[in-house]
gemmi code that builds the backbone of each chain (N, CA, C; Angstrom):
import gemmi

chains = {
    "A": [
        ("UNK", (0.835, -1.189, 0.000), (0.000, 0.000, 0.000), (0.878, 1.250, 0.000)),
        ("UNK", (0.401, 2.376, -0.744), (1.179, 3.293, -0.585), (1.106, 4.037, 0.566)),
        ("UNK", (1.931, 4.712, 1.284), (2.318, 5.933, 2.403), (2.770, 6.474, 1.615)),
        ("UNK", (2.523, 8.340, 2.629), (3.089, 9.238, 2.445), (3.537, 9.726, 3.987)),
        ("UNK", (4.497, 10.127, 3.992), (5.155, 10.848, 5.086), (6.283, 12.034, 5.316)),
        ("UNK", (5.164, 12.960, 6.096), (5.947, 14.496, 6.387), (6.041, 14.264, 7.762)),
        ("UNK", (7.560, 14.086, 7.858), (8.052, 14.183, 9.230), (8.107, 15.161, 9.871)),
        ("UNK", (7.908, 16.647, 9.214), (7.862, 17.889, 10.145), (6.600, 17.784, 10.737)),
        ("UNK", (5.809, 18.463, 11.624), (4.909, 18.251, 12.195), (4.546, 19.286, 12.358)),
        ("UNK", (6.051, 20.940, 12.324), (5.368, 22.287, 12.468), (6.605, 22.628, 11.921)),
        ("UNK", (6.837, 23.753, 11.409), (7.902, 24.691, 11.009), (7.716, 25.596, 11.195)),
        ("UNK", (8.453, 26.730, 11.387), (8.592, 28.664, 11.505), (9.594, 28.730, 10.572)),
        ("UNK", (9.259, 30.276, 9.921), (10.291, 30.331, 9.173), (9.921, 32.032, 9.240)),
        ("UNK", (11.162, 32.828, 8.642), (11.115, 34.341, 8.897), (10.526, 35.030, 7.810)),
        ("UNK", (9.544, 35.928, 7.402), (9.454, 36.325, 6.477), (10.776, 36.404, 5.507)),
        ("UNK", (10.207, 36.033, 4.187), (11.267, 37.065, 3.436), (12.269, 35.845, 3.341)),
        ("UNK", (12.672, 34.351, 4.516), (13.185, 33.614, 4.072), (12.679, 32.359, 3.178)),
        ("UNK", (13.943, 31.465, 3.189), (13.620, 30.232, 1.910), (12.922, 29.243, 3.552)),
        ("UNK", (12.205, 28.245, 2.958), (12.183, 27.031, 3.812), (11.566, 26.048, 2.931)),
        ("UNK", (11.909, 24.776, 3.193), (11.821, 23.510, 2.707), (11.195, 22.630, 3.842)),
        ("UNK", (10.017, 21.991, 3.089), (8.786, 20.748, 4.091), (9.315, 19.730, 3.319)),
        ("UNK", (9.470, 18.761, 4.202), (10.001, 16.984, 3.578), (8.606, 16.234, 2.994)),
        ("UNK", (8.862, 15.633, 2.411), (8.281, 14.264, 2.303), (8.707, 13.044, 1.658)),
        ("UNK", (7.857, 12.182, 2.318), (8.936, 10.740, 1.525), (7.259, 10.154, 1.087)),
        ("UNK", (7.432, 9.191, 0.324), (6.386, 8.094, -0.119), (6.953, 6.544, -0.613)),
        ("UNK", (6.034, 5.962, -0.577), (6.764, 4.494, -0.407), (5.699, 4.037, -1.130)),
        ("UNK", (6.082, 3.309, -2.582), (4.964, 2.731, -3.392), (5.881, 1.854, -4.379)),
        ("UNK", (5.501, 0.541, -4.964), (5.985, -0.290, -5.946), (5.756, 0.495, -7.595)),
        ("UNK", (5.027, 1.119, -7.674), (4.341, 1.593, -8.837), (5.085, 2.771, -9.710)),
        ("UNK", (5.510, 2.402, -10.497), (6.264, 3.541, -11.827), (5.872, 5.045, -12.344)),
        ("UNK", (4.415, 4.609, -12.152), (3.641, 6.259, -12.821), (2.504, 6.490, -11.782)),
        ("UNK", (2.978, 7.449, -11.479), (1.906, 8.472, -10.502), (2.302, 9.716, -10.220)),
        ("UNK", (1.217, 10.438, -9.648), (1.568, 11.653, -9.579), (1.684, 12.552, -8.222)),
        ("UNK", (2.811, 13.337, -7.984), (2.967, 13.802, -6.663), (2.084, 15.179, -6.535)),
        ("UNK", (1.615, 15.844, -5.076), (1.071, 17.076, -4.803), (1.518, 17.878, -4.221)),
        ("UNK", (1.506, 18.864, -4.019), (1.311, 19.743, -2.472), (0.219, 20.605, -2.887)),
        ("UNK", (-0.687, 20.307, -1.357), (-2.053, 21.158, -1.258), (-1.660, 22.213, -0.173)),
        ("UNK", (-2.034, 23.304, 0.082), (-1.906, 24.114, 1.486), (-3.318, 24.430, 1.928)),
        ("UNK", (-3.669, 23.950, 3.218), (-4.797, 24.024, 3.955), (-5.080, 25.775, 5.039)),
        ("UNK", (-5.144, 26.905, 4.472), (-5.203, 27.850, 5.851), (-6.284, 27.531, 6.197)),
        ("UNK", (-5.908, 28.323, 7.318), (-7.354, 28.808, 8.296), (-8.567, 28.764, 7.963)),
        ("UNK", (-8.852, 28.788, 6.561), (-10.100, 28.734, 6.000), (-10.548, 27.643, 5.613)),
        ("UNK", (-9.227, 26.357, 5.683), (-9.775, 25.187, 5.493), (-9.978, 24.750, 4.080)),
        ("UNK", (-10.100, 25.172, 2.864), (-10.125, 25.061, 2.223), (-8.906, 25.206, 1.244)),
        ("UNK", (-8.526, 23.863, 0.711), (-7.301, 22.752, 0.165), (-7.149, 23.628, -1.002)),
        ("UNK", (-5.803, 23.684, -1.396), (-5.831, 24.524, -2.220), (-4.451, 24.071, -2.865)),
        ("UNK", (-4.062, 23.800, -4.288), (-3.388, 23.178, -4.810), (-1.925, 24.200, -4.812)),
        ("UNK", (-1.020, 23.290, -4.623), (0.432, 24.862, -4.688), (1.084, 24.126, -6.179)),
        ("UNK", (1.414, 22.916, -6.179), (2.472, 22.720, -6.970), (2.903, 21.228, -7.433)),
        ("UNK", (2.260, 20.757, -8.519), (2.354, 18.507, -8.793), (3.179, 18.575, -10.122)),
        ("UNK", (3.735, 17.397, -9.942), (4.845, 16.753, -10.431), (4.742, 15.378, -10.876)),
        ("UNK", (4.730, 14.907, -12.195), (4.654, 13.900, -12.784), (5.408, 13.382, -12.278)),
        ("UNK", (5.705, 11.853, -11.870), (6.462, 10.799, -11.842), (7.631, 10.902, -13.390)),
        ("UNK", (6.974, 10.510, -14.235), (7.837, 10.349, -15.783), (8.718, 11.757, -16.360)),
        ("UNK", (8.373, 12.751, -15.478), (8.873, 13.910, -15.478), (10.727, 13.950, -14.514)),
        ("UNK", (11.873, 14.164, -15.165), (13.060, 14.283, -14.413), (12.724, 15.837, -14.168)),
        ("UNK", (11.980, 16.770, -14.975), (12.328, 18.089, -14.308), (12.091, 18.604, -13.222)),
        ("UNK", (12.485, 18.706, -12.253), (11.336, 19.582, -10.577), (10.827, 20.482, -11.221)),
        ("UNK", (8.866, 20.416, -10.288), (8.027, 21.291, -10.821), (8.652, 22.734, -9.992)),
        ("UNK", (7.810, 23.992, -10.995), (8.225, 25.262, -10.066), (6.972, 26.007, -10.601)),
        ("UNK", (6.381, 26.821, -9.486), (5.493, 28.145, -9.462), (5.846, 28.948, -9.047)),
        ("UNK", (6.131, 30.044, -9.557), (6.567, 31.420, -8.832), (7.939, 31.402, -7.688)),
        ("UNK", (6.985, 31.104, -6.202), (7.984, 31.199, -5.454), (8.032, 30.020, -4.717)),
        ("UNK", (7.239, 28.869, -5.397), (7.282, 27.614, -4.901), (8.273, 26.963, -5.785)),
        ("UNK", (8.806, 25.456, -4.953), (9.578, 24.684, -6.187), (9.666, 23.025, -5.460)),
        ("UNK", (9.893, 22.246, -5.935), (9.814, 20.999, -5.601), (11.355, 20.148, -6.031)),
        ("UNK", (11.493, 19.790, -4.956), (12.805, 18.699, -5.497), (12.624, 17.082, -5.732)),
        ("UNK", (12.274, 16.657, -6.352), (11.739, 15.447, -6.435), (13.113, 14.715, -6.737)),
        ("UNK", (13.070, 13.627, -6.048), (14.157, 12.643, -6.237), (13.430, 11.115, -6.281)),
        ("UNK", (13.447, 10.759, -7.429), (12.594, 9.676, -7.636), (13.023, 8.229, -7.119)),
        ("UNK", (14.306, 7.745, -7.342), (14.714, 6.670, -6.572), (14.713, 7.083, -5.004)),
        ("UNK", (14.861, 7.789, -4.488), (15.069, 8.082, -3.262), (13.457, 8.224, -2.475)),
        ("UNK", (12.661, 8.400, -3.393), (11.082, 8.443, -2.901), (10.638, 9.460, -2.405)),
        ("UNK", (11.205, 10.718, -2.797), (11.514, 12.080, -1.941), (10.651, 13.427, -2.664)),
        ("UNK", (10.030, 14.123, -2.079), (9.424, 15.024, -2.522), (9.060, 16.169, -1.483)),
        ("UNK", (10.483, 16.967, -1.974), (10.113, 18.342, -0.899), (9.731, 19.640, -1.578)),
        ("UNK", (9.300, 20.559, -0.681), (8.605, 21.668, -1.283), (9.726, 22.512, -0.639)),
        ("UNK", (9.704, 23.613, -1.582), (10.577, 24.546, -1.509), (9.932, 25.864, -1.624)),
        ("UNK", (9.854, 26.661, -0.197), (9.055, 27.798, -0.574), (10.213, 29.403, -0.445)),
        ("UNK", (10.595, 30.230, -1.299), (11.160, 31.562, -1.552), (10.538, 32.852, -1.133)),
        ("UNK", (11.350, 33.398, -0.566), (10.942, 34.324, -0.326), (9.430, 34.457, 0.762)),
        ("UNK", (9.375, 33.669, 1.918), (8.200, 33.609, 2.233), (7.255, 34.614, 2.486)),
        ("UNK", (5.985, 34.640, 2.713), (5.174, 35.310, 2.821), (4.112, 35.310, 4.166)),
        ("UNK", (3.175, 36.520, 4.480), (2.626, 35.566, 5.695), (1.781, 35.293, 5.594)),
        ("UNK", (1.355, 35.165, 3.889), (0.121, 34.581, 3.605), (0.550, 33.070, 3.367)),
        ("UNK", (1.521, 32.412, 3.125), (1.935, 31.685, 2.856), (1.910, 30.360, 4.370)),
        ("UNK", (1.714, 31.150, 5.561), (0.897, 30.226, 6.542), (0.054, 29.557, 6.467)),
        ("UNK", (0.197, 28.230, 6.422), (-0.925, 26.907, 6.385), (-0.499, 25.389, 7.126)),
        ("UNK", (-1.489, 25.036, 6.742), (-1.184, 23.034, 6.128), (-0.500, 22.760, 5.593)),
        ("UNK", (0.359, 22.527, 5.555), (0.697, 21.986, 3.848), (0.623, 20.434, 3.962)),
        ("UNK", (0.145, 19.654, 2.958), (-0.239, 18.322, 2.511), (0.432, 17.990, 1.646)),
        ("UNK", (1.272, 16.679, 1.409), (1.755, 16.050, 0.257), (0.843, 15.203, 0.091)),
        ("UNK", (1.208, 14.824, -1.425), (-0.036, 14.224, -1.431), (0.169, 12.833, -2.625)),
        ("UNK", (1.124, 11.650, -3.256), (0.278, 10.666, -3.647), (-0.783, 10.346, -4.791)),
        ("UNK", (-1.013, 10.374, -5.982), (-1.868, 10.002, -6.696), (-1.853, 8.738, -7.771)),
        ("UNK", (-2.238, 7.241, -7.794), (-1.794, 6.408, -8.656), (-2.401, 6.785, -9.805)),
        ("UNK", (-2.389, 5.564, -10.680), (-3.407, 6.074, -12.009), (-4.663, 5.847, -11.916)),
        ("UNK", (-4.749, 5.098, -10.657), (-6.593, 4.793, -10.431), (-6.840, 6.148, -9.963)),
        ("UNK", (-6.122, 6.856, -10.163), (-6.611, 7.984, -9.219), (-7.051, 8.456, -7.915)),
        ("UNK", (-6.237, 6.790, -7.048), (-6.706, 7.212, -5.200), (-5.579, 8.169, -4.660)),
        ("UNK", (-6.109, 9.373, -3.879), (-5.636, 10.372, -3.258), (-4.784, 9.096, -2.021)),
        ("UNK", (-3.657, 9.701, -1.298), (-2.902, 9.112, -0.357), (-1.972, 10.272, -0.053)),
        ("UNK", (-2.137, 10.766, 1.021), (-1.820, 12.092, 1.861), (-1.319, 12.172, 2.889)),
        ("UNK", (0.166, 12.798, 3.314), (0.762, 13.166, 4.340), (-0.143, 13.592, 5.452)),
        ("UNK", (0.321, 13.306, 6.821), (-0.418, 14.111, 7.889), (-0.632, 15.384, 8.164)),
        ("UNK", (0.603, 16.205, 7.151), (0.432, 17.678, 7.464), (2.229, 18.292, 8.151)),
        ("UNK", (2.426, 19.652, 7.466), (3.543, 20.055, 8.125), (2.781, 21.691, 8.125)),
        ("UNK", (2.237, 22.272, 9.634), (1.447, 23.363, 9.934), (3.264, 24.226, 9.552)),
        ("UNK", (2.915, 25.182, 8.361), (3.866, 26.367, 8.658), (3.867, 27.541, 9.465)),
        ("UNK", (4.071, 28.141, 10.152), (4.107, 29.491, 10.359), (5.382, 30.252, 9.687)),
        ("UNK", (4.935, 31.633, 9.637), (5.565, 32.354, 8.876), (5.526, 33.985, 9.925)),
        ("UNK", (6.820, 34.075, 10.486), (6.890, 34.711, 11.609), (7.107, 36.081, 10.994)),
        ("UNK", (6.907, 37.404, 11.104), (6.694, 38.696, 10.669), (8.340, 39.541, 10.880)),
    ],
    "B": [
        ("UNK", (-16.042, 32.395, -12.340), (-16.816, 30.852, -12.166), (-17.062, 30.524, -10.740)),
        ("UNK", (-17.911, 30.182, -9.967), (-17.644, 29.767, -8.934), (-17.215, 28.383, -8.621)),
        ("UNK", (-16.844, 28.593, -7.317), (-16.072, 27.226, -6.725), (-16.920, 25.554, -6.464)),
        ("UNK", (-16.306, 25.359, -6.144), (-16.900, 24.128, -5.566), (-17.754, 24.036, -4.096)),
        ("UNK", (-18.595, 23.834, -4.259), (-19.973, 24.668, -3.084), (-20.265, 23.196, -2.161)),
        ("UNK", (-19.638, 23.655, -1.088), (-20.439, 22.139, -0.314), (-21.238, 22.741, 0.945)),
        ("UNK", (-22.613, 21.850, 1.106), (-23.603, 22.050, 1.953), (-24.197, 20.843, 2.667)),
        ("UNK", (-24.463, 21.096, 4.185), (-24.368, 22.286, 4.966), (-22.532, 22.840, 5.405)),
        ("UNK", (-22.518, 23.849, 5.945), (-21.042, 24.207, 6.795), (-20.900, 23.497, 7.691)),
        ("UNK", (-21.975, 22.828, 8.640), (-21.689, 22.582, 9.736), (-23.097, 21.506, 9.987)),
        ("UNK", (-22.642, 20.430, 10.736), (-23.964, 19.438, 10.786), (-23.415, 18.816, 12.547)),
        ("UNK", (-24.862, 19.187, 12.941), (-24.311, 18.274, 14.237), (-25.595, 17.260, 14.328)),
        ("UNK", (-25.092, 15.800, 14.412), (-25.721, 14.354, 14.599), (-25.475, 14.021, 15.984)),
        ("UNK", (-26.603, 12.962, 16.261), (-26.205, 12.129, 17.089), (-25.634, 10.469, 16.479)),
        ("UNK", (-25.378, 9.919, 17.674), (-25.086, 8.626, 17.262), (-26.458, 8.186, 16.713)),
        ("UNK", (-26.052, 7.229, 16.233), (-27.639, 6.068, 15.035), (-27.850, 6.765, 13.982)),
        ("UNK", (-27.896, 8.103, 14.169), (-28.633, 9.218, 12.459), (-27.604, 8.633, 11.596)),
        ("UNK", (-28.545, 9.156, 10.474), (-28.214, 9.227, 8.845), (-27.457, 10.760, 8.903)),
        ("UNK", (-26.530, 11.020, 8.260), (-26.837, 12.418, 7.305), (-26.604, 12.227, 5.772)),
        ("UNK", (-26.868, 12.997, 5.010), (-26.664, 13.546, 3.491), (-25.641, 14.814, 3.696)),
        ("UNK", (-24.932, 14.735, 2.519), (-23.626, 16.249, 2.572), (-23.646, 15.814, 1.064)),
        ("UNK", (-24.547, 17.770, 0.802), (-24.168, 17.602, -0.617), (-22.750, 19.056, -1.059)),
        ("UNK", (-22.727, 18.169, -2.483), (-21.117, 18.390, -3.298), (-21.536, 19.302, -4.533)),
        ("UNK", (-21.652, 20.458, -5.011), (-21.512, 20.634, -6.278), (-20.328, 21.386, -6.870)),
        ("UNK", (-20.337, 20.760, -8.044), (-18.776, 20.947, -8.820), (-18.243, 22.322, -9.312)),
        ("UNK", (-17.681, 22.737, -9.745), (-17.316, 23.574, -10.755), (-17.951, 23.483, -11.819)),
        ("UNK", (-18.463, 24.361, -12.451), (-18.818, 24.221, -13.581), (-18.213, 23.339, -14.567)),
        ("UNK", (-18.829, 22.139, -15.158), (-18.148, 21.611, -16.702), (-17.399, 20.453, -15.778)),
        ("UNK", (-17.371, 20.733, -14.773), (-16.192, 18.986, -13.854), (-16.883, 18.119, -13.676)),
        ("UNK", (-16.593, 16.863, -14.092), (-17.353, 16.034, -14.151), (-16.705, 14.564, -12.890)),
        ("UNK", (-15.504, 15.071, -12.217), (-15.614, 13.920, -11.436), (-15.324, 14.374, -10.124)),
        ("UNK", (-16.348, 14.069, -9.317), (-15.627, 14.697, -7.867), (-15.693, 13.325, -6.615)),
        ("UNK", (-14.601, 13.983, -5.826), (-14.197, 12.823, -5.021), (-14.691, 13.492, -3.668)),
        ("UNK", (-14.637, 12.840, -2.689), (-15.009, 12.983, -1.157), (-13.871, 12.504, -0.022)),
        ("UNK", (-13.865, 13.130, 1.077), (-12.385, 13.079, 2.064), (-12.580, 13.310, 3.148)),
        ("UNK", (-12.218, 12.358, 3.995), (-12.576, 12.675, 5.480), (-11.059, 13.229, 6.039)),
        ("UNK", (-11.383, 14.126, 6.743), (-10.711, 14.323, 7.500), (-10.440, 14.800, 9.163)),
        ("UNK", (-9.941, 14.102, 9.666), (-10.042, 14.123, 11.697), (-8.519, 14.478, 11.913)),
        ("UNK", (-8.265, 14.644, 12.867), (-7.526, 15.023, 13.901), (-5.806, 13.894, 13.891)),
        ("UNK", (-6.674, 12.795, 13.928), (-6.256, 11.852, 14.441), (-5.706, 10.530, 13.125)),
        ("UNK", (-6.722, 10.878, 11.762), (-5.982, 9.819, 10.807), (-5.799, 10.837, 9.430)),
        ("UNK", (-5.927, 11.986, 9.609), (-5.378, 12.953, 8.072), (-6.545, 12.830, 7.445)),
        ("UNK", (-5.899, 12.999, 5.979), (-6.918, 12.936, 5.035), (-6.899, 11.824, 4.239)),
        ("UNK", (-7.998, 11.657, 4.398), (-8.327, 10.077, 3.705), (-10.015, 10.198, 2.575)),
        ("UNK", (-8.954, 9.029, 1.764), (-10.089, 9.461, 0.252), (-10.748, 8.286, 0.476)),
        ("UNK", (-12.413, 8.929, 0.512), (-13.523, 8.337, 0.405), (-13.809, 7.388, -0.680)),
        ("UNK", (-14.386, 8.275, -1.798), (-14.654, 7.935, -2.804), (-14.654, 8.736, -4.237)),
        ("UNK", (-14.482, 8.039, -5.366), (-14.765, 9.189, -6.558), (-16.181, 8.805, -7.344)),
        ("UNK", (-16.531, 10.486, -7.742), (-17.362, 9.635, -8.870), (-17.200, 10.298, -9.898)),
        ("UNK", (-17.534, 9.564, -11.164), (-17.165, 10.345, -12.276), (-18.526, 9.894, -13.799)),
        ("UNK", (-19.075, 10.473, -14.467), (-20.380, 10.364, -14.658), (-21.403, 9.427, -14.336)),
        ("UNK", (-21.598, 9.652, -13.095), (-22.863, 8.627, -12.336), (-22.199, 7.926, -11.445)),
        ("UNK", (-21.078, 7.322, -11.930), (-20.477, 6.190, -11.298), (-18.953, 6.073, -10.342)),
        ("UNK", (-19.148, 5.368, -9.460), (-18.002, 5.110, -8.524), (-17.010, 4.835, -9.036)),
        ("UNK", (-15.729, 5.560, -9.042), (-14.849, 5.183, -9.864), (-13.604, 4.361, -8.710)),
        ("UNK", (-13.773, 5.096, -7.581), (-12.841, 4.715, -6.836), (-13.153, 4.097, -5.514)),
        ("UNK", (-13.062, 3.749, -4.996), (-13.357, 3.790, -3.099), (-11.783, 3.494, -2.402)),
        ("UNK", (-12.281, 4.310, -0.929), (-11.036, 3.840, 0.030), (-11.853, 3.095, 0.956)),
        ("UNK", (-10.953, 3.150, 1.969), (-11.137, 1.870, 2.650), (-11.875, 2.100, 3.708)),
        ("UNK", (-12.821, 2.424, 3.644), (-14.299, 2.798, 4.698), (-15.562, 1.932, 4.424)),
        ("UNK", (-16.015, 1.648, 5.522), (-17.088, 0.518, 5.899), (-18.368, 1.428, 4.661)),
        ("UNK", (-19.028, -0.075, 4.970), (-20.594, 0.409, 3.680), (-21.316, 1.337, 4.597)),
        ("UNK", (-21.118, 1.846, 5.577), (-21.932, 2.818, 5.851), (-21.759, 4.435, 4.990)),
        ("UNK", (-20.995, 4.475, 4.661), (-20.415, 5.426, 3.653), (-20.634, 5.005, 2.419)),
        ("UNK", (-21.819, 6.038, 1.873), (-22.061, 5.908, 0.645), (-22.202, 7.166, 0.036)),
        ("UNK", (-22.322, 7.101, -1.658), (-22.592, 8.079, -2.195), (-23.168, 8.047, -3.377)),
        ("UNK", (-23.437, 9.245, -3.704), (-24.041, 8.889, -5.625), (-23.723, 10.249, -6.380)),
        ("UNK", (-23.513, 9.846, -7.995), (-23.488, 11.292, -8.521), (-24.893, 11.638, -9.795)),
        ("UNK", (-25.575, 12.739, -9.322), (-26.226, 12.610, -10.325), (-25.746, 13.125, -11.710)),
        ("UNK", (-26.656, 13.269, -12.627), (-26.245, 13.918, -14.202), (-26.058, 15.018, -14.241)),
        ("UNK", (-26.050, 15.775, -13.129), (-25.733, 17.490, -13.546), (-24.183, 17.180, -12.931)),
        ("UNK", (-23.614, 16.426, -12.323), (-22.533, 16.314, -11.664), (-22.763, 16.120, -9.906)),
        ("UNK", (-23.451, 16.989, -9.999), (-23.628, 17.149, -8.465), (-23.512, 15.793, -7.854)),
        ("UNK", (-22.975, 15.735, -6.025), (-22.945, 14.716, -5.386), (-23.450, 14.913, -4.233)),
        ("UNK", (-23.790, 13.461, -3.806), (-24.131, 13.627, -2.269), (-23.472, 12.654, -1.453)),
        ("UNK", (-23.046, 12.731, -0.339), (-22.150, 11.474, 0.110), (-23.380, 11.188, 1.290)),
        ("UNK", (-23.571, 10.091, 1.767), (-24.092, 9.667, 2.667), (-23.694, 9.203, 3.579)),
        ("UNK", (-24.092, 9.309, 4.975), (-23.409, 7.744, 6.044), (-24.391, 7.432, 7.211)),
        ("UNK", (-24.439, 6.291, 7.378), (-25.682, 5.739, 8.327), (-25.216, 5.330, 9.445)),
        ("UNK", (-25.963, 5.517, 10.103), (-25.690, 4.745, 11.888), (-24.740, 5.151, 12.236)),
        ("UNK", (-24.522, 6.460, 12.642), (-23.511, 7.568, 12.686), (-22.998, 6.814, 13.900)),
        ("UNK", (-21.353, 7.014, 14.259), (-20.315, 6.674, 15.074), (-20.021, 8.079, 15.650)),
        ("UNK", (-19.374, 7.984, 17.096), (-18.814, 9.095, 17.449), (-17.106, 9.832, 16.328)),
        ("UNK", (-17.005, 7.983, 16.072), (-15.850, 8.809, 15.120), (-15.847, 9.396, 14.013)),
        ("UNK", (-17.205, 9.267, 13.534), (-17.799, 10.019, 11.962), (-17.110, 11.394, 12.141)),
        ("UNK", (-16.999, 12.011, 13.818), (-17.023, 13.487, 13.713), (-15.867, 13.746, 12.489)),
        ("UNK", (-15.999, 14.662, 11.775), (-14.570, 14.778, 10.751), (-14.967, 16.213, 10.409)),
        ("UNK", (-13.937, 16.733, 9.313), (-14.411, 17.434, 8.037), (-14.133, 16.741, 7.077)),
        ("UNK", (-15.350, 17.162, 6.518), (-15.617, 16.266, 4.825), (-14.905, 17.151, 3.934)),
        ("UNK", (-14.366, 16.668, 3.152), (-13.838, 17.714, 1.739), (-14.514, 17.122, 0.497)),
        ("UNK", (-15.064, 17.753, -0.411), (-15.363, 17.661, -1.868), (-14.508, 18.130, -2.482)),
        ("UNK", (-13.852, 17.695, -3.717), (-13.287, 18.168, -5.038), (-13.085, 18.129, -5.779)),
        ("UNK", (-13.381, 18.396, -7.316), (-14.210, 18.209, -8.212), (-12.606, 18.544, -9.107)),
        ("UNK", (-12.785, 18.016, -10.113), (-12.157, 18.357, -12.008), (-12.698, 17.828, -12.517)),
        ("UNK", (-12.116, 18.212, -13.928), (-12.651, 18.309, -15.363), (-13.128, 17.089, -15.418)),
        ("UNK", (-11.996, 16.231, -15.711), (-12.059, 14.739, -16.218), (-11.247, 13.929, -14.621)),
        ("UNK", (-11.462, 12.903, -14.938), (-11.002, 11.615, -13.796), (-9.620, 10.965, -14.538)),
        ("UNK", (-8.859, 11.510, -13.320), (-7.403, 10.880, -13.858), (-6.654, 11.940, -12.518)),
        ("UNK", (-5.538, 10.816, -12.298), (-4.269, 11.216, -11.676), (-3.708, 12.549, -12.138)),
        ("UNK", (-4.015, 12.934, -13.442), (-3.329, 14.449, -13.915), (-4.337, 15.601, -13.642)),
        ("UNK", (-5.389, 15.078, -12.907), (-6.559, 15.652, -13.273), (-6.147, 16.916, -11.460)),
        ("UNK", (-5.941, 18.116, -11.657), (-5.934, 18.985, -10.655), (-7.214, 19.017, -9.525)),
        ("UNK", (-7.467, 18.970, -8.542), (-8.790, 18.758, -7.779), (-8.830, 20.166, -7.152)),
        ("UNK", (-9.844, 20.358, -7.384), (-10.410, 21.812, -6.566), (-11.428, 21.661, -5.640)),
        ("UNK", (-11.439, 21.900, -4.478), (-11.813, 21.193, -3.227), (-12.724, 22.440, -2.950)),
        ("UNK", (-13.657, 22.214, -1.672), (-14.711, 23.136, -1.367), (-14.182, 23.367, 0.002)),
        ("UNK", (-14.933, 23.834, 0.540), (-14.858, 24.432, 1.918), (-15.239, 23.605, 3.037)),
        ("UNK", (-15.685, 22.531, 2.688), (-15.826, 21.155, 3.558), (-17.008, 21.458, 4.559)),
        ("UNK", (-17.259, 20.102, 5.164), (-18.997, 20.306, 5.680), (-18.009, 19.430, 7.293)),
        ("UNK", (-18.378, 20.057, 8.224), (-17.895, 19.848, 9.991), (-18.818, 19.262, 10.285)),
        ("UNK", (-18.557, 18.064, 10.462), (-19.883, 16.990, 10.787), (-19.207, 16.442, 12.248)),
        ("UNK", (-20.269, 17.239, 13.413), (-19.744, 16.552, 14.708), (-21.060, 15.798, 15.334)),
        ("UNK", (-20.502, 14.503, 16.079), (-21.571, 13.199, 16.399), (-21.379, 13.453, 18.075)),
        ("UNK", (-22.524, 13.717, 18.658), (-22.655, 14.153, 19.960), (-22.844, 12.497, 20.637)),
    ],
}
model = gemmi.Model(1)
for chain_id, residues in chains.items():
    chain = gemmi.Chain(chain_id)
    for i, (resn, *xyz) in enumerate(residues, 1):
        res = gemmi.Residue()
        res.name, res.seqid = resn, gemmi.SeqId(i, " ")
        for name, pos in zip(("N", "CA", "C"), xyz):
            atom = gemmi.Atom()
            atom.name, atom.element = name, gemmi.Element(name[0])
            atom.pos, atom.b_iso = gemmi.Position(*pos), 0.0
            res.add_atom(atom)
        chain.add_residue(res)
    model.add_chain(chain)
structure = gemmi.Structure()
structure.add_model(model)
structure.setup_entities()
């Protein structure tokens, strides 16, 4: 069965700096697709940044970026320049081709002023 | 366009009840999935559906059900409510059904079991 796992559990980070959320996943399967969702206060999941499996390039948005290391099972998020809107959930997230969701527990950011 | 609309915000049950939690999509999305989420086990995928039909399930007892009708819209169901039902539900809907397929999630329905 697949896992996903974010060993941070909380992070701070300073405005204005870089910080990086871990994740690992553990699956037999060749093609699928990785996530990060960010959950604020409002609760409502909100997609930051996915990454094909069959893809060698790391995905990037703006001031997000992802390091994916595929033998290694590794998928971290990389956030620039932070913001303090940029306080949330953040969720990795897991997708096979059946399309079942399989989701980290959560790494709560704060983003200190 | 608007979002993905889930109703009610907030539902409080007792143990034994039924509830209904309905899902509607984004405009033009035709597959939306359902997600519990507690405290205590993350987020975990319910089910998908994608025109009419169940495309997916996780690993939750038959008291958890759902259906999609032809406009898209969904409703998830669950019977003989548990204290551990309490969760938030998430809906989230795309275009088409597939792993590439981006999910746009709603604002989730707080279902607490007194």
């Amino acid at each position: 069965a697949q896992t996903v796992t974010q060993s941070q559990p909380e992070m701070s980070v300073q405005e204005a700096e870089t910080v990086t959320l871990s994740c690992t996943y553990d699956t037999s399967e060749s093609d699928y697709y990785l996530f990060w969702y960010k959950q604020p206060p409002s609760r409502q999941m909100i997609l930051v940044i996915r990454q094909e499996a069959y893809k060698q390039q790391n995905a990037t948005e703006n001031r997000f970026s992802v390091n994916f290391q595929k033998a290694a099972k590794s998928f971290s998020l990389k956030i620039s320049d932070s913001q303090l809107g940029d306080a949330a959930m953040y969720f990795c997230a897991y997708v096979n081709n059946f399309n079942k969701f399989y989701f980290g527990s959560g790494t709560k950011l704060n983003v200190k002023p | 366009k608007a979002g993905v609309t889930q109703t009610p915000r907030y539902l409080i049950k007792t143990r034994g009840q039924q509830v209904t939690l309905s899902c509607s999509p984004i405009s033009g999305h035709r597959s939306v999935s359902w997600y519990q989420q507690t405290p205590g086990q993350g987020l975990q995928f319910l089910f998908e559906y994608f025109s009419e039909t169940q495309r997916n399930k996780g690993n939750f007892p038959g008291r958890f059900s759902g259906r999609q009708f032809s406009n898209s819209r969904s409703e998830m169901n669950v019977s003989t409510l548990e204290l551990g039902d309490s969760a938030l539900y998430l809906c989230a809907s795309s275009l088409e059904s597939g792993a590439n397929q981006p999910q746009h999630f709603g604002d989730g329905t707080r279902l607490s079991i007194l």
